[in-house]
C-alpha positions, -999 to 999 in steps of 0.1 A, spaced: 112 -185 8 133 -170 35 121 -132 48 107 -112 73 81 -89 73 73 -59 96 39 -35 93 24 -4 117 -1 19 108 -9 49 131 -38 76 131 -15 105 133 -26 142 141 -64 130 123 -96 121 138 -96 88 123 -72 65 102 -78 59 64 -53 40 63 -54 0 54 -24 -26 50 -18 -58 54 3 -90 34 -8 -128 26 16 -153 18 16 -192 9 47 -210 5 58 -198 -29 40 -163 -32 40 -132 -6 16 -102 -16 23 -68 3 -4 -45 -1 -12 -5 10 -39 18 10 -46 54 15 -83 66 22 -87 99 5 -97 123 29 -110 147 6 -136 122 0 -168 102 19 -153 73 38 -123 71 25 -115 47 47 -140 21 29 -125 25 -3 -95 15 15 -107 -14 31 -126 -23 -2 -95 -23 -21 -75 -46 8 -106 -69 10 -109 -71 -31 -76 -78 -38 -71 -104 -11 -99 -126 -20 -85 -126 -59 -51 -135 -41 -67 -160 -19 -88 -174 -55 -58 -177 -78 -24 -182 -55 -28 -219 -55 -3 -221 -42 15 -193 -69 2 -167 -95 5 -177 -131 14 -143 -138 23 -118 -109 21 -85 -135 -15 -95 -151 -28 -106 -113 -20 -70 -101 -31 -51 -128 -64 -72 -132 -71 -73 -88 -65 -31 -86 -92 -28 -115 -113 -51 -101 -109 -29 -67 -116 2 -81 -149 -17 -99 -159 -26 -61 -158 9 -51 -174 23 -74 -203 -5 -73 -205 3 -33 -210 37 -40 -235 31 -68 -259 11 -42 -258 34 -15 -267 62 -41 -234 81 -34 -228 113 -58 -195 106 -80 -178 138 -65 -185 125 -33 -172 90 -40 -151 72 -14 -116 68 -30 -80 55 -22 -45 52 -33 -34 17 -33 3 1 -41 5 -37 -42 37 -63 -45 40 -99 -54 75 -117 -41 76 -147 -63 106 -166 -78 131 -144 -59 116 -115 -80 92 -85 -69 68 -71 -93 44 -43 -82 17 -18 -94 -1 14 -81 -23 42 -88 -16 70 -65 10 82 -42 14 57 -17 46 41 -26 74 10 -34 109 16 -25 131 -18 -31 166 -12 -14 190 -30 -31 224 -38 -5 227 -39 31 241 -12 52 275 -6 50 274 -13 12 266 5 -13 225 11 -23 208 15 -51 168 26 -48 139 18 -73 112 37 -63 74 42 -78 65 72 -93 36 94 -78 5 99 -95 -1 134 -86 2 167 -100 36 178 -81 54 152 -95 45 159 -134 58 195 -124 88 180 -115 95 157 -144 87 188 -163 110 207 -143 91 234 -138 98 230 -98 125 211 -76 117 179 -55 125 208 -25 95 229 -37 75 198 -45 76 193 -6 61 217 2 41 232 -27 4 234 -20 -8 208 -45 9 179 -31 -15 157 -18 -35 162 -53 -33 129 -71 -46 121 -107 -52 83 -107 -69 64 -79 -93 38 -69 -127 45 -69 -146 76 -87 -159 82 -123 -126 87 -138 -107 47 -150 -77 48 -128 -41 46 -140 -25 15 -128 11 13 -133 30 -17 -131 64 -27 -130 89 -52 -146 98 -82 -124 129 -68 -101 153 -100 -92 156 -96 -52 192 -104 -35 200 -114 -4 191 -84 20 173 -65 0 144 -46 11 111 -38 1 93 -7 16 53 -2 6 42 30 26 17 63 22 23 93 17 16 101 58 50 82 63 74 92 32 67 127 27 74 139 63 109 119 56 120 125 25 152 106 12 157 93 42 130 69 45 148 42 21 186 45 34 169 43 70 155 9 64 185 -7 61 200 -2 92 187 -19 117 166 -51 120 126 -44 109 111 -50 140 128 -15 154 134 6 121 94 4 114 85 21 142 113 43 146 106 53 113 71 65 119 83 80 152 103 103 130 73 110 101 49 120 133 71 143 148 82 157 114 51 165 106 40 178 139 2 180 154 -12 176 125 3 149 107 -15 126 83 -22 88 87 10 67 83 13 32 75 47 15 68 51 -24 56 84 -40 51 99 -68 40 137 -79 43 146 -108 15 173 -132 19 185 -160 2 174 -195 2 183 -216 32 209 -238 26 190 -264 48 154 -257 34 133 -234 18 112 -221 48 97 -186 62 118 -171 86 93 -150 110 111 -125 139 97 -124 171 75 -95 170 67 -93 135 32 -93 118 23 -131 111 16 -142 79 -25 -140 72 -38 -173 70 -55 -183 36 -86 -199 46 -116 -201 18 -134 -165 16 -162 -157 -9 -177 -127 -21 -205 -134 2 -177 -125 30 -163 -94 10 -204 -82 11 -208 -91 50 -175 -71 56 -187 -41 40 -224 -47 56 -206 -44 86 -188 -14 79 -215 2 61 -237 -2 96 -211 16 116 -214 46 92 -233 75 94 -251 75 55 -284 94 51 -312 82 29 -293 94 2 -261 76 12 -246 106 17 -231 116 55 -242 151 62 
């Protein structure tokens, strides 16, 4: 397979950054994957890190060296996610409205197609055409209660903007509710097209402009300059933002290899990891945190 893949996540105008990302890949599968710590919520940034970890290691289990089935693996690794979270929060004795939480959107790149799924509103754009040409954007739909106002049109995208419930989300990872996990129809991927997974920290601040931005200049400088933008958008006290991206082209004529730019993100190895890692992870992070008898900070 022939891409490149960019990724930068930044703390913002917040204390810290509940923000996770990060992408495996062997030769014939890639997997992208974001999350969003709710801050609203204990720790947010666990849930996050519980949802990267989870899904990884089912990656790492059953890409050998490709999924059987890109749509089932994604559905199946974001329930088995939220199942993690909500078990961590069970043995620390955490109160369900207290219950760390997390958007997450993941993508599989497989067989020149992308299939995704999400709960939340972090979000896929895929860019069909390079610059100069003419684009067409797929993007995911949010999970949140702005964006069933607007599909109802009972406000504009403008008001949704800025309207006061737009960070209130009805499907996550983690908490006593069963997530909604959304997932998409494979999407056949041409030769500079470009796949965008980012929170909300990142799009909202931008707007439309996030997707036709992408495309127009090489990854290694758009990412950043992109988040430039978002933070000063958004001003002192902008949220998290975490943008991943990857740029698809067609197979090389003289081999089917992975292109990496200088610069980029390098592909995470796959070396064996068991659940006995997932649990030392979270020991770890768990130590670091403040939790009370009750497992709850004060």
């Amino acid at each position: 397979m022939n891409y490149s893949i960019t990724q930068e996540s930044r703390i913002g105008g917040r204390e810290i950054n509940q923000d996770r990302a990060t992408w495996l890949a062997t030769e014939d599968t890639v997997l992208m994957i974001v999350a969003d710590g709710m801050g609203g919520h204990l720790h947010g940034e666990l849930a996050a890190q519980l949802a990267i970890d989870t899904i990884g290691e089912r990656f790492r289990r059953e890409a050998l060296p490709r999924l059987i089935d890109p749509s089932a693996f994604l559905a199946n690794a974001l329930r088995h996610a939220h199942e993690s979270i909500v078990r961590h929060a069970t043995d620390c004795r955490i109160p369900p409205h207290a219950a760390p939480r997390t958007t997450c959107i993941a993508c599989i790149v497989q067989d020149g197609q992308a299939t995704w799924a999400h709960a939340g509103d972090s979000r896929l754009y895929l860019v069909h055409g390079r610059a100069g040409e003419r684009q067409r954007v797929v993007q995911t739909r949010d999970h949140s209660i702005v964006q069933r106002l607007v599909d109802d049109g009972m406000i504009s995208r403008e008001q949704a903007a800025s309207h006061p419930m737009r960070n209130r989300v009805f499907s996550c990872l983690g908490g006593s509710v069963e997530p909604r996990i959304e997932t998409s129809d494979p999407a056949a991927l041409h030769d500079g097209d470009l796949i965008a997974l980012c929170t909300d920290g990142a799009w909202s601040p931008l707007g439309e402009a996030l997707a036709s931005e992408l495309v127009r200049s090489p990854l290694t400088s758009t990412v950043p300059n992109l988040l430039d933008a978002a933070e000063r958008a958004a001003g002192p006290g902008a949220d998290n933002l975490t943008l991943i991206a990857m740029r698809w082209e067609a197979p090389d004529p003289d081999g089917d290899t992975i292109k990496l730019r200088s610069g980029e993100a390098d592909a995470q190895a796959l070396p064996a990891i068991s659940d006995d890692d997932i649990e030392r992870a979270v020991a770890d992070i768990r130590s670091r945190l403040p939790y009370t008898t009750n497992g709850v900070t004060p």
